[in-house]
TIZALO-44294 format. One record per residue (C-alpha): x, y, z; residue number from 0; residue in one letter. Coordinates in nm, 4 decimals. Layout:
N
NODE      east     north        up    n  res
NODE         X         Y         Z  NUM    a
...
This chain:
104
NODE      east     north        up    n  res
NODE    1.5146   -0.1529   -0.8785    0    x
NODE    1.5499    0.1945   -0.7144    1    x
NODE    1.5017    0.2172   -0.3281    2    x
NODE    1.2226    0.4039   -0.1912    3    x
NODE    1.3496    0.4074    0.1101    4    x
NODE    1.3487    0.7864    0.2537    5    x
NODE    1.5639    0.8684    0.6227    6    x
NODE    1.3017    1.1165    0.6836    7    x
NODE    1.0211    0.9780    0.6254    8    x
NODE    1.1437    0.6423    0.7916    9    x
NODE    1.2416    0.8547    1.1202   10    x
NODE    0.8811    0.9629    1.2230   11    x
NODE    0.8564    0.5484    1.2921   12    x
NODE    0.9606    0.4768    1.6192   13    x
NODE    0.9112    0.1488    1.6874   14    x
NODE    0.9688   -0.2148    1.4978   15    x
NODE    0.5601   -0.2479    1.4101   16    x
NODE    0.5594    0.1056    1.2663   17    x
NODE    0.9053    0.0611    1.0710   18    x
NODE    0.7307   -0.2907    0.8812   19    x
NODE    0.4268   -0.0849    0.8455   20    x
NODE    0.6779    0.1423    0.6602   21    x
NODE    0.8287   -0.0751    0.5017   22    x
NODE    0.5440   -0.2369    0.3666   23    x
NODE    0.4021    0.0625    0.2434   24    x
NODE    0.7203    0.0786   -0.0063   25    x
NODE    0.7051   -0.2620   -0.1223   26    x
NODE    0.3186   -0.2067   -0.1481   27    x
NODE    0.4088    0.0328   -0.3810   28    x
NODE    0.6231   -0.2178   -0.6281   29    x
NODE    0.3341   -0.3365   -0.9011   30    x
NODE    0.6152   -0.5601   -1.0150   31    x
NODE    0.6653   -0.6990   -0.6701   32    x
NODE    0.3094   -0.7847   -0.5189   33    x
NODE   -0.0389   -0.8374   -0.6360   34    x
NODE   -0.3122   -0.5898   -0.5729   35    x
NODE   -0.3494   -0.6334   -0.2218   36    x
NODE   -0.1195   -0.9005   -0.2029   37    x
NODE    0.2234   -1.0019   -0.0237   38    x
NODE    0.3179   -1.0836    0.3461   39    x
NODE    0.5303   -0.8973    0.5373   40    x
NODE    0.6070   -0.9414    0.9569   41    x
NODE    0.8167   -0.8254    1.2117   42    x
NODE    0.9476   -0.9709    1.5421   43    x
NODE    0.9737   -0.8171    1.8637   44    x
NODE    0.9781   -0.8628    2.1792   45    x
NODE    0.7949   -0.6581    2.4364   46    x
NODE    0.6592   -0.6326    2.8105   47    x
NODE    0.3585   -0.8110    2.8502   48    x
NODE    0.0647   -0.7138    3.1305   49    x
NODE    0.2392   -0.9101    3.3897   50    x
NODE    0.5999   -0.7676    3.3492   51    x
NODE    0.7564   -1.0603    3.1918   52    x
NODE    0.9375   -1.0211    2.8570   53    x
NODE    0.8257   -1.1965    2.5287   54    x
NODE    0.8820   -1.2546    2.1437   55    x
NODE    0.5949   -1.1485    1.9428   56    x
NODE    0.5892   -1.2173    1.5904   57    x
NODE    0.3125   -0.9457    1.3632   58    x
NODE    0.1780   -1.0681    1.0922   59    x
NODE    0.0042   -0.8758    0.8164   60    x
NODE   -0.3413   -0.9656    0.8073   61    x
NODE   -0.5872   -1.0742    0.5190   62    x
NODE   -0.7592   -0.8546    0.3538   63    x
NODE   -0.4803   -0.5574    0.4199   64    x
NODE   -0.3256   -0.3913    0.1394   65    x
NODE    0.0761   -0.3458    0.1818   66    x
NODE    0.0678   -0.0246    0.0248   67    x
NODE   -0.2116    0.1170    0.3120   68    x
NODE   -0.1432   -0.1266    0.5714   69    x
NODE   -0.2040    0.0258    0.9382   70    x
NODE   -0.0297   -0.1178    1.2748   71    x
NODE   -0.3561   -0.2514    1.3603   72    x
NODE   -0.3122   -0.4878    1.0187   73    x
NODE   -0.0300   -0.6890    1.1683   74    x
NODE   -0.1910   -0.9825    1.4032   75    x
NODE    0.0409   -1.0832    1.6923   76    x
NODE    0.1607   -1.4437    1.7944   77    x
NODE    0.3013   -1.5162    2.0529   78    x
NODE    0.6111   -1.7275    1.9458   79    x
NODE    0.6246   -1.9234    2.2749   80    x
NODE    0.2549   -2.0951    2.1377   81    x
NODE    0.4194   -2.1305    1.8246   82    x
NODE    0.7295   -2.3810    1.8213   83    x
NODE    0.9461   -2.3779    1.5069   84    x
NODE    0.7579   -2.1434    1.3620   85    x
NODE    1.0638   -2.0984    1.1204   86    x
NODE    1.2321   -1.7887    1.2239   87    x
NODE    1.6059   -1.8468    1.1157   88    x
NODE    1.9106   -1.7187    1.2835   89    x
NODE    1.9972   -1.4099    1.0908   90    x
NODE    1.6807   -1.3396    0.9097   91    x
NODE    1.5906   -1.0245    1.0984   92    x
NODE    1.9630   -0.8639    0.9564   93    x
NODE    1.8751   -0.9980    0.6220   94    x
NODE    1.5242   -0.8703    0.6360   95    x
NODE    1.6830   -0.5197    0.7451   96    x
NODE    1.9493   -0.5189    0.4999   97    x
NODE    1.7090   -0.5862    0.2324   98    x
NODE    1.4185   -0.3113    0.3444   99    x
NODE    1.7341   -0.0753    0.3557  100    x
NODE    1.8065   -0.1026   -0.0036  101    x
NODE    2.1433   -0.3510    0.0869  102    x
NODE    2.3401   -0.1201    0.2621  103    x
C-alpha cells in the first residue's frame, strides 16, 4: 500500500480534530480499505472547557459521514469522564500516529 500521506497538505491542519479529519480523508480514499461511506475513525484530545477546567474528549466520526468528505463537524464529542473504560489503551494514540504516518 502506498502512503498518501502529503507534509504539505497535512500542515494547513492545525489541530488534532482537523489532522483525523485528514487523515480520514486518505483512508476514505482506500476502496480496498472501507466501504462506501463506511469505516470509523476518532481522535482524543483534551481541551479547556467553558469553565476553565481541562478535559479528555474523545471525537467520533458520525453516521451517515463519508471518510473520504468527512468535515470537523462529523466527529461527535464524548466526554471520556461519562464514559468509563471506554477502551482507550495505553499507547494507542502512538500506534494510531505511526500508522496514519505511513510507519515512520
Amino acid at each position: 500500500m502506498k502512503s498518501l500521506w502529503n507534509d504539505a497538505e497535512a500542515g494547513r491542519f492545525r489541530t488534532d480534530l482537523e489532522l483525523r479529519v485528514y487523515t480520514s480523508r486518505l483512508l476514505g480514499q482506500g476502496a480496498s480499505l472501507v466501504l462506501h461511506r463506511g469505516g470509523n475513525t476518532s481522535v482524543k484530545v483534551r481541551i479547556r472547557n467553558v469553565v476553565g477546567e481541562e478535559e479528555d474528549i474523545l471525537y467520533v466520526k458520525g453516521s451517515g459521514w463519508d471518510l473520504e468528505t468527512i468535515e470537523t463537524v462529523g466527529f461527535a464529542p464524548v466526554r471520556l469522564e461519562h464514559a468509563p473504560g471506554a477502551g482507550i489503551q495505553p499507547g494507542a494514540d502512538e500506534a494510531r500516529n505511526k500508522f496514519a504516518h505511513g510507519g515512520e
